[in-house]
ZAMARGU-4260 file (C-alpha; in steps of 0.2 Angstrom, whole numbers, plus 5000, padded with zeros to 4 digits):
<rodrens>
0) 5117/5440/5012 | 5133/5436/5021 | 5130/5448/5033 | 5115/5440/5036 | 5120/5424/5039
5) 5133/5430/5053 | 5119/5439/5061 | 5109/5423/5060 | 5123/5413/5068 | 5127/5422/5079
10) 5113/5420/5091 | 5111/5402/5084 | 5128/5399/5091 | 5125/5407/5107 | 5109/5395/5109
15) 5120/5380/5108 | 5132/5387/5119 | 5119/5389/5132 | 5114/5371/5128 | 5131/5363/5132
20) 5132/5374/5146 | 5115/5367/5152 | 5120/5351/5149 | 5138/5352/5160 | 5128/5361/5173
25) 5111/5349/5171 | 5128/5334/5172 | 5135/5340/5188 | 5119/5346/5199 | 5108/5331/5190
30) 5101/5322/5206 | 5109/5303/5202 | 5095/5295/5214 | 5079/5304/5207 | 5084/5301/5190
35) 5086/5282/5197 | 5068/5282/5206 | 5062/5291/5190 | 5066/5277/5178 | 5063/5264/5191
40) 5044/5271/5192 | 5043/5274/5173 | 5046/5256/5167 | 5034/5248/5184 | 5020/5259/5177
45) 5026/5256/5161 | 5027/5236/5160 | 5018/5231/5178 | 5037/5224/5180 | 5046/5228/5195
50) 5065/5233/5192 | 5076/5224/5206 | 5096/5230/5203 | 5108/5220/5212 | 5121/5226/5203
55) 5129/5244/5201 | 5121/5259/5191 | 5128/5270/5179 | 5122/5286/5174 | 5129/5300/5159
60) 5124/5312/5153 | 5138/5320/5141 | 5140/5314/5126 | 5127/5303/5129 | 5112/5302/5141
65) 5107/5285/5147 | 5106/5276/5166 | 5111/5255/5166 | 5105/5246/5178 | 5118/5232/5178
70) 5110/5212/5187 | 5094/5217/5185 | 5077/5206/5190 | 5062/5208/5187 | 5044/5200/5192
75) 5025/5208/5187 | 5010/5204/5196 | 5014/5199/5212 | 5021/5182/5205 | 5036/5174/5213
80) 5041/5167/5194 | 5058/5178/5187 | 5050/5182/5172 | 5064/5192/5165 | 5083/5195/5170
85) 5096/5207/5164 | 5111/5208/5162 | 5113/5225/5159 | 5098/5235/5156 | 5101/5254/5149
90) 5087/5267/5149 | 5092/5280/5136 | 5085/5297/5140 | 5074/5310/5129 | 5089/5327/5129
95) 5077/5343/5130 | 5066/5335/5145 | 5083/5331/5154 | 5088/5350/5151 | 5070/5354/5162
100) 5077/5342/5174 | 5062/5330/5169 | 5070/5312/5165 | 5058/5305/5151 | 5064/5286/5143
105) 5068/5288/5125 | 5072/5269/5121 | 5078/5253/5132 | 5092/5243/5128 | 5092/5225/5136
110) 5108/5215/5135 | 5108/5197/5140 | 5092/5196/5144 | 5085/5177/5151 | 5066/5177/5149
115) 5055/5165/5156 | 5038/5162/5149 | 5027/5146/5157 | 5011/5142/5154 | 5000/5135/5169
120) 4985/5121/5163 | 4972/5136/5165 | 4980/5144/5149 | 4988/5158/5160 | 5005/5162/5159
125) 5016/5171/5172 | 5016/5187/5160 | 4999/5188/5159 | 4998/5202/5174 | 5012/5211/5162
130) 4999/5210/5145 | 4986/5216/5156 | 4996/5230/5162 | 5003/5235/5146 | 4984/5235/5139
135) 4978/5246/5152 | 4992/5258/5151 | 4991/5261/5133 | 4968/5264/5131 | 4965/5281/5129
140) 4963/5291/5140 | 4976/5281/5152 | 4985/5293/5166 | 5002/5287/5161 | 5003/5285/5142
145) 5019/5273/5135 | 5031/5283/5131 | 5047/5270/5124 | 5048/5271/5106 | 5060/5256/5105
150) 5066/5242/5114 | 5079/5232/5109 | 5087/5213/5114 | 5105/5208/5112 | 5109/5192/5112
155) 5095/5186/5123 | 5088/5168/5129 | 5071/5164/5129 | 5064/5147/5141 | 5046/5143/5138
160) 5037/5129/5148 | 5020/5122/5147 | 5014/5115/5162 | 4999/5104/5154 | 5009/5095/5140
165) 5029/5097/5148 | 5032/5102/5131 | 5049/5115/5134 | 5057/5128/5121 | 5073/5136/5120
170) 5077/5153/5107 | 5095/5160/5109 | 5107/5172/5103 | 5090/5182/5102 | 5093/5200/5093
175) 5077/5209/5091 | 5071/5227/5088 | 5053/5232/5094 | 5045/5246/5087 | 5036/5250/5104
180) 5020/5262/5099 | 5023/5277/5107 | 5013/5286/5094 | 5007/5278/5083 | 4994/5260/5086
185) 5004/5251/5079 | 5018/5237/5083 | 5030/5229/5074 | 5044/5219/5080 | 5060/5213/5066
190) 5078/5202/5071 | 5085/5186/5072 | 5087/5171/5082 | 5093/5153/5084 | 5081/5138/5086
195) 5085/5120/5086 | 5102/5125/5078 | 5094/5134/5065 | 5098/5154/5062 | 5080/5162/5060
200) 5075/5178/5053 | 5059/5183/5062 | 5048/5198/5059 | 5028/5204/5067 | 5020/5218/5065
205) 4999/5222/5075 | 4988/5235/5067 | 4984/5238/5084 | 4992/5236/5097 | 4981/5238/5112
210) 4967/5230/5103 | 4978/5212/5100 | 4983/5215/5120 | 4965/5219/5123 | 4960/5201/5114
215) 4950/5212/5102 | 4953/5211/5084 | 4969/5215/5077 | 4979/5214/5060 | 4995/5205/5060
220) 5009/5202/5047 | 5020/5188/5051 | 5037/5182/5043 | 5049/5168/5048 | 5062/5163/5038
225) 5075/5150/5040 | 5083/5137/5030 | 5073/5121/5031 | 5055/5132/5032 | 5050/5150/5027
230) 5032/5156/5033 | 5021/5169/5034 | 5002/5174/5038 | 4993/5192/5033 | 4977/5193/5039
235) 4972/5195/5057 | 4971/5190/5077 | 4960/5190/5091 | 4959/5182/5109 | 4942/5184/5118
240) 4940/5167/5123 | 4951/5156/5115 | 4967/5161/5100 | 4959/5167/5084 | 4967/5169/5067
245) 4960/5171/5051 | 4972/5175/5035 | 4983/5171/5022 | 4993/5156/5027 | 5010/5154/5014
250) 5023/5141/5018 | 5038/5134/5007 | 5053/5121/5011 | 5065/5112/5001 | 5061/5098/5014
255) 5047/5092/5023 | 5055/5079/5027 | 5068/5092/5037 | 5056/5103/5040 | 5046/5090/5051
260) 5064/5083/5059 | 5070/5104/5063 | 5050/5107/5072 | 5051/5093/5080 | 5036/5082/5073
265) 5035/5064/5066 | 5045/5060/5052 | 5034/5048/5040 | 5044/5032/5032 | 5058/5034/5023
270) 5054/5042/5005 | 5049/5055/4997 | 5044/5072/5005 | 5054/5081/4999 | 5048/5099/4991
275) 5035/5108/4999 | 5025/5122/4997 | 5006/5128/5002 | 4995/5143/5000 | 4978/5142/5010
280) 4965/5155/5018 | 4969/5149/5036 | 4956/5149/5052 | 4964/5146/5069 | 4953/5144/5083
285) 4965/5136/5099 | 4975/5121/5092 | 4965/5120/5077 | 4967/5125/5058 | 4956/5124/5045
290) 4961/5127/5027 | 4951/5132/5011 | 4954/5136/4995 | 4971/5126/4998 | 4983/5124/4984
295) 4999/5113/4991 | 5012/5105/4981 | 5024/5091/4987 | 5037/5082/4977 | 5030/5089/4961
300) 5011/5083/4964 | 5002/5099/4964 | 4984/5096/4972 | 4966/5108/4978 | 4955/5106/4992
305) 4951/5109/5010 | 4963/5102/5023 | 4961/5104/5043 | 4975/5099/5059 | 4971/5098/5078
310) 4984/5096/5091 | 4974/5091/5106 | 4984/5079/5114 | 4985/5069/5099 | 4988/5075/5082
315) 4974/5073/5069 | 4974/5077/5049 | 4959/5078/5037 | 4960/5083/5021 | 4951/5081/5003
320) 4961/5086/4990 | 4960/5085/4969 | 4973/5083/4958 | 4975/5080/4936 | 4990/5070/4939
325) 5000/5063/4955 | 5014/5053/4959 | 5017/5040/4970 | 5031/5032/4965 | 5044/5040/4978
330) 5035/5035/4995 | 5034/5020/4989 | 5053/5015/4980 | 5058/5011/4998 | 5047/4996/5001
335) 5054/4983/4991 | 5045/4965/4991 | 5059/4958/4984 | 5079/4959/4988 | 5090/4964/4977
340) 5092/4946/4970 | 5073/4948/4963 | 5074/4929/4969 | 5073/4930/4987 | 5059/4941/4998
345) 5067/4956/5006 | 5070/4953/5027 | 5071/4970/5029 | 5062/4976/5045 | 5048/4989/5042
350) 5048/5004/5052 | 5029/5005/5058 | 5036/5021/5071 | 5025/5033/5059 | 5009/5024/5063
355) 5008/5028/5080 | 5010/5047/5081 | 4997/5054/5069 | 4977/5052/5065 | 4973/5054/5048
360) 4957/5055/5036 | 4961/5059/5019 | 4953/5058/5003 | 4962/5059/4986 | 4956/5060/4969
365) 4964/5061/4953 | 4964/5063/4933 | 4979/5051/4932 | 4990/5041/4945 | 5008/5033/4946
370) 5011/5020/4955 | 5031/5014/4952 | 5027/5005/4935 | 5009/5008/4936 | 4998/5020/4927
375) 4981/5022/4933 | 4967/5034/4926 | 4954/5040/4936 | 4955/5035/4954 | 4948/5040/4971
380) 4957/5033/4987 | 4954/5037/5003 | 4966/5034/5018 | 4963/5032/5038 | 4976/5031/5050
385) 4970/5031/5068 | 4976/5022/5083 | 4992/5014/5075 | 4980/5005/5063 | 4980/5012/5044
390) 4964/5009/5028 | 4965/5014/5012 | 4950/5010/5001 | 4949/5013/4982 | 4933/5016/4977
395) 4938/5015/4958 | 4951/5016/4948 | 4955/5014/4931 | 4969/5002/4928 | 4977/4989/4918
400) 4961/4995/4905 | 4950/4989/4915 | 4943/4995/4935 | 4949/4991/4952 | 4943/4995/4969
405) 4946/4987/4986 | 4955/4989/5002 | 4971/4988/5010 | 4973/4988/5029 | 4991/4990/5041
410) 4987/4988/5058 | 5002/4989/5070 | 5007/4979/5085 | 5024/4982/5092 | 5035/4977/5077
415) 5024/4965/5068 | 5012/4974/5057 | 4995/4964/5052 | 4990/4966/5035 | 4973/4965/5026
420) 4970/4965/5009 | 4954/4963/4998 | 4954/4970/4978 | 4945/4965/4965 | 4950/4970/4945
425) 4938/4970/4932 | 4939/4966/4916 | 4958/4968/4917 | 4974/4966/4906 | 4982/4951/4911
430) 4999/4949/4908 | 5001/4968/4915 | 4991/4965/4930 | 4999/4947/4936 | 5015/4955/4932
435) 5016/4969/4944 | 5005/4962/4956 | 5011/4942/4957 | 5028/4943/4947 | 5019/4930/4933
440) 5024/4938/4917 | 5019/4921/4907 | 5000/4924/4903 | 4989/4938/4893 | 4974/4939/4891
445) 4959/4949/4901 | 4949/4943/4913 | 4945/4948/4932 | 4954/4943/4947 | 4948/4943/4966
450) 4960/4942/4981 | 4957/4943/4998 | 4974/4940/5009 | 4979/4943/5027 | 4995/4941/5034
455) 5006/4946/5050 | 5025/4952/5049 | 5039/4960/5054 | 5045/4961/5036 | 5042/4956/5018
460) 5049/4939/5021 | 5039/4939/5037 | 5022/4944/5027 | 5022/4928/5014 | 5027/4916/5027
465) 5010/4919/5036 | 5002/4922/5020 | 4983/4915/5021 | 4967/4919/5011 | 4962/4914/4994
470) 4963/4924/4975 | 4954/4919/4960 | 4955/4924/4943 | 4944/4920/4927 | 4953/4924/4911
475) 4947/4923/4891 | 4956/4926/4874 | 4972/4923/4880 | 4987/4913/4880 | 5002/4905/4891
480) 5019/4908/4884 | 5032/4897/4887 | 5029/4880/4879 | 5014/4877/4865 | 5001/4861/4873
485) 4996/4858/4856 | 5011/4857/4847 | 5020/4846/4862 | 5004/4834/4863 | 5002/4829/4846
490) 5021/4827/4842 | 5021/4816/4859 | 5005/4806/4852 | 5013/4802/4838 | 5032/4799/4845
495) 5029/4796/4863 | 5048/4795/4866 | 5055/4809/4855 | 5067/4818/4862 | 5069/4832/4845
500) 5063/4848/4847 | 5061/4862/4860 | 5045/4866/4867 | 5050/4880/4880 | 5047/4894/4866
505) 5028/4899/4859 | 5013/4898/4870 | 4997/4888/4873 | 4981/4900/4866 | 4964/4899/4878
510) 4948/4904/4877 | 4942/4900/4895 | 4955/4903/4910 | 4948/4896/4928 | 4960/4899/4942
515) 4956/4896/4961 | 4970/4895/4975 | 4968/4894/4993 | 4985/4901/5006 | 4990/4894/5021
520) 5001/4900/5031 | 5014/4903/5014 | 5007/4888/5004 | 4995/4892/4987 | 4984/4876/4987
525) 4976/4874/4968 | 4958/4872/4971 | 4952/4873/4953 | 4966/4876/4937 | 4957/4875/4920
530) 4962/4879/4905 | 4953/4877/4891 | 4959/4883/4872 | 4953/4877/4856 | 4964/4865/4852
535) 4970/4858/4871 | 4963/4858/4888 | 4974/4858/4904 | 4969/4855/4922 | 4983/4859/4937
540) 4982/4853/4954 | 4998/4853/4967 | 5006/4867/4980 | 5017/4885/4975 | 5026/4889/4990
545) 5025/4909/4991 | 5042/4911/5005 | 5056/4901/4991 | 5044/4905/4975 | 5042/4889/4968
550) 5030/4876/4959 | 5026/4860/4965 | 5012/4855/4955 | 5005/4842/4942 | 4992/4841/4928
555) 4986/4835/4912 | 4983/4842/4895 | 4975/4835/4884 | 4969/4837/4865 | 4953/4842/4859
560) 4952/4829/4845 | 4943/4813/4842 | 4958/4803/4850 | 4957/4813/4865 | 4976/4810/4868
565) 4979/4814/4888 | 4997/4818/4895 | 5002/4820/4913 | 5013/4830/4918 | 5024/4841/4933
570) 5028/4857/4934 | 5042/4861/4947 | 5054/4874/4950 | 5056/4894/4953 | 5041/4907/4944
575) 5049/4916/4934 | 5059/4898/4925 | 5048/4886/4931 | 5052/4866/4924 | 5039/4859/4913
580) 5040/4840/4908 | 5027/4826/4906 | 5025/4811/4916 | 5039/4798/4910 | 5029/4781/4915
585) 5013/4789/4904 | 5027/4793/4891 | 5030/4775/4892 | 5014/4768/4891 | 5011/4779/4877
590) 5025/4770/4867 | 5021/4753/4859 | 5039/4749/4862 | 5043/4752/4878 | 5026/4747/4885
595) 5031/4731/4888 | 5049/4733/4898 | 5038/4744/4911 | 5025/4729/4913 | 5042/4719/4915
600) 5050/4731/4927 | 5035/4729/4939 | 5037/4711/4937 | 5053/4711/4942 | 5051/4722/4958
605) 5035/4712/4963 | 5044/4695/4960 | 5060/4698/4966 | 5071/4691/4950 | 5081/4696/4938
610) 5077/4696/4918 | 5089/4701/4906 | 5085/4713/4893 | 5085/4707/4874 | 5098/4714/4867
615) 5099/4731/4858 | 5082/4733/4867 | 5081/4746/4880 | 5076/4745/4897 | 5061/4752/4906
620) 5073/4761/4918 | 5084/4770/4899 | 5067/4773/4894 | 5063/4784/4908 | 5079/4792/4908
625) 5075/4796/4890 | 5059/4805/4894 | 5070/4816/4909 | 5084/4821/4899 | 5073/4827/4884
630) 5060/4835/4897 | 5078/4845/4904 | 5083/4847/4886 | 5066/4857/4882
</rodrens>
């Protein structure tokens, strides 16, 4: 066997030797210019490109073969657009067909390269002419069959301009690897690159190469991956009159919010949109996407539906999606009514910048819904946003244990946004409803409540000072905590002077609850305050100021017995710790004692003289300071 090995080797050895021979020969009587027109021709029928070198060339061929062209431009298709330059451009060449003095390109290397891509308002592009050329070349049957099996892009920049829109791109430090389909259909394409100061890892592959150039059908796998966004599509492409895609559409980002900032489109308010994720059957025709059999997640709300986005000229949103629970607390925990203080209405400025950029027509339904504090059951909202102006409609909702449904409009002009709101609760909990909505946390109950409000601001502050509209509610088997009517009335019947006890604590029990307020510009007017318990009954007329939260307001309650005793009195202060205290002439009158000093107090300011008081007899004037210092004291 060894002996047969040497034999073996022996001309094995002599057939390399002839090689290298070959090679030094082929190196020194290798015809520099025909191997430079060779090439030259091979990548023009190749690409439709035509290879202008205004720099030096370098050829070897031991121990590597490859030419470089070195300053190298080239235009396709009779354009005067540069659609690429080179720094350096290197052909490596096939070995055996350089031995038969035939210089076949193996692979291109292109270092530096600048490409230009723009796009003219017909759709065209200045490499069109290259597409077409590339398409044409690589039918069977073609005269002069592709024959690069890789070309690959060091640190490249890519410039792309659209003429219709002005909209301009850049793509650097671009490393790629093509897989050009010298035998095989197929095409693929894998490397890196940065965008928007992001580091992207890209990758594309076509089932079939001439038919994607061709504008027939194609598959294509698409990857990109980067840090704020990771995307991809499997399913396939076509172009015979306008881009089509139909496929797989995947997307995930640990921001949207970023993700939206990083691709350069309208960042909604501040809030929320934070996780992202979204698996869809997509179908592109042009600039538009529709999406079924959607499954998307944001911020922990997982949804289904059908979703569809246009970008022609203006961008446009519909969707309808349904969901078993979603969460709205975090776009809203922002938006604060209040400051800080809980006393004083918040001055911030809104920022209304998102209203402007986006149309949108959405409807939302749900199994359950949070709202901050609220928990609503099943609801069906539906949101439009065009032209700067937003509506959302509830058609129903079930909250507070009872149903809702109205309206609430933004409609934006420069700063100031104009609101409109019209709801209606039926049968409703009360004390749950007026508390989140109006900040009263004094009264229980159910009951409906109707609102209808429209205001124009700049901010929260801005909002209730130009607040007008009216709201109604109507209210039974309930109560007002606070002070007790019945238990204050009848000690006051019987001791009208009394300054024992504290009637800030209990509550005053009703079975009918009337409520009817009118705003202008800020003010609540009382149109018609009734309350009616079993035991006490208690109109209220007067103003609330809605801008400093406070009460200005007087009434009378009175007993539901055969005495029919009747107390006036004011209500004054801020909502939450509003001051209750009855009228201190009524008090007066009320007392068989000091009746009589007040009917001598008005005697002496209509006369003009002075009477002494009897001795350890008070006066009208320590008798209502009496009544004021026990009303603070309760």
């Amino acid at each position: 066997m060894a002996q047969g090995m040497k034999r073996l080797g022996t001309p094995i050895a002599a057939l390399l030797g002839v090689a290298l021979i070959a090679l030094i020969a082929t190196s020194w009587l290798i015809n520099r210019d025909a191997l430079r027109k060779a090439v030259e021709a091979q990548i023009r029928d190749v690409t439709g490109l035509e290879l202008n070198v205004a720099g030096s060339i370098d050829i070897s061929v031991l121990p590597a073969s490859y030419i470089s062209f070195h300053d190298v431009g080239l235009k396709g298709g009779g354009t005067s657009d540069s659609a690429l330059h080179v720094d350096v451009l290197t052909a490596n060449l096939r070995l055996l067909p350089l031995l038969l003095r035939r210089f076949e390109i193996a692979d291109l290397t292109l270092l530096r390269p600048r490409i230009h891509v723009s796009l003219k308002p017909d759709g065209e592009s200045n490499w069109t002419p290259f597409i077409q050329t590339i398409a044409r070349t690589m039918k069977p049957g073609a005269e002069n069959q592709v024959s690069f099996s890789e070309i690959r892009i060091q640190d490249g920049v890519l410039a792309y301009a659209d003429a219709a829109t002005h909209a301009t791109e850049q793509l650097r430090d671009i490393d790629l690897s093509l897989a050009w389909p010298s035998i095989s259909r197929s095409f693929a394409a894998t490397g890196q690159f940065d965008w928007r100061g992001e580091r992207v890892d890209g990758s594309i592959s076509f089932s079939d190469f001439v038919a994607a150039l061709s504008g027939e059908r194609s598959g294509l796998k698409a990857r990109i991956a980067s840090a704020p966004l990771k995307l991809a599509f499997d399913g396939s492409v076509a172009n015979r009159t306008s881009p089509m895609m139909e496929g797989t559409l995947t997307i995930d980002s640990p921001s949207l919010r970023n993700a939206l900032r990083w691709t350069g489109q309208p960042q909604p308010a501040s809030g929320g949109f934070g996780r992202f994720a979204l698996k869809a059957r997509a179908n592109v025709v042009g600039a538009s996407i529709a999406l079924t059999n959607v499954n998307v997640e944001l911020d922990g709300n997982a949804a289904e539906g059908v979703m569809t986005y246009a970008n022609n000229g203006r961008q446009t949103l519909q969707a309808t999606l349904a969901a078993d629970a979603l969460d709205f607390t975090p776009y809203i925990s922002t938006f604060r009514l209040l400051a800080s203080g809980a006393r004083d209405w918040n001055r911030q400025l809104f920022d209304l910048q998102g209203l402007s950029t986006t149309d949108l027509d959405m409807r939302l339904s749900a199994a359950r819904l949070t709202v901050g504090p609220t928990r609503l059951g099943r609801t069906a909202i539906g949101a439009n946003l065009r032209n700067g102006t937003l509506a959302l409609s509830v058609g129903e909702a079930q909250v507070y244990g009872g149903i809702a449904k109205g309206s609430f409009g933004i409609a934006r002009s420069d700063t100031v946004a104009d609101i409109k709101a019209q709801f209606q609760f039926t049968d409703v909990d009360l004390q749950a409803c007026a508390t989140e909505l109006f900040g009263l946390n004094k009264l229980s109950g159910r009951g409906n409540i109707n609102v209808s409000l429209f205001a124009s601001g700049s901010s929260p502050f801005g909002l209730v000072q130009s607040l007008d509209g009216s709201a109604t509610i109507t209210g039974h088997d309930g109560a007002i905590s606070g002070f007790n009517a019945e238990q204050l009335l009848k000690r006051l019947e019987r001791r009208p002077l009394s300054g024992g006890g504290n009637f800030r604590n209990g509550s005053t029990p009703y079975n009918n609850l009337t409520i009817a307020v009118k705003f202008s510009d800020g003010i609540a007017t009382a149109e018609d305050i009734r309350i009616e318990g079993p035991a006490a009954k208690i109109t209220l007329t007067g103003t609330a100021s809605v801008p400093t939260r406070e009460y200005d307001m007087k009434g009378v309650a009175s007993l539901n017995t055969a005495s029919g005793f009747q107390l006036p009195f004011m209500v004054q202060g801020p909502w939450d710790d509003p001051l209750i205290f009855p009228d201190p002439e009524s008090l007066i009158r009320q007392s068989p004692a000091a009746s009589p000093f007040l009917d001598l107090l008005k005697q002496r300011i209509t006369g003009g003289g002075k009477r002494p008081a009897q001795d350890g007899s008070p006066t009208a004037d320590n008798a209502k300071e009496g009544v004021r210092e026990n009303a603070k004291s309760n």
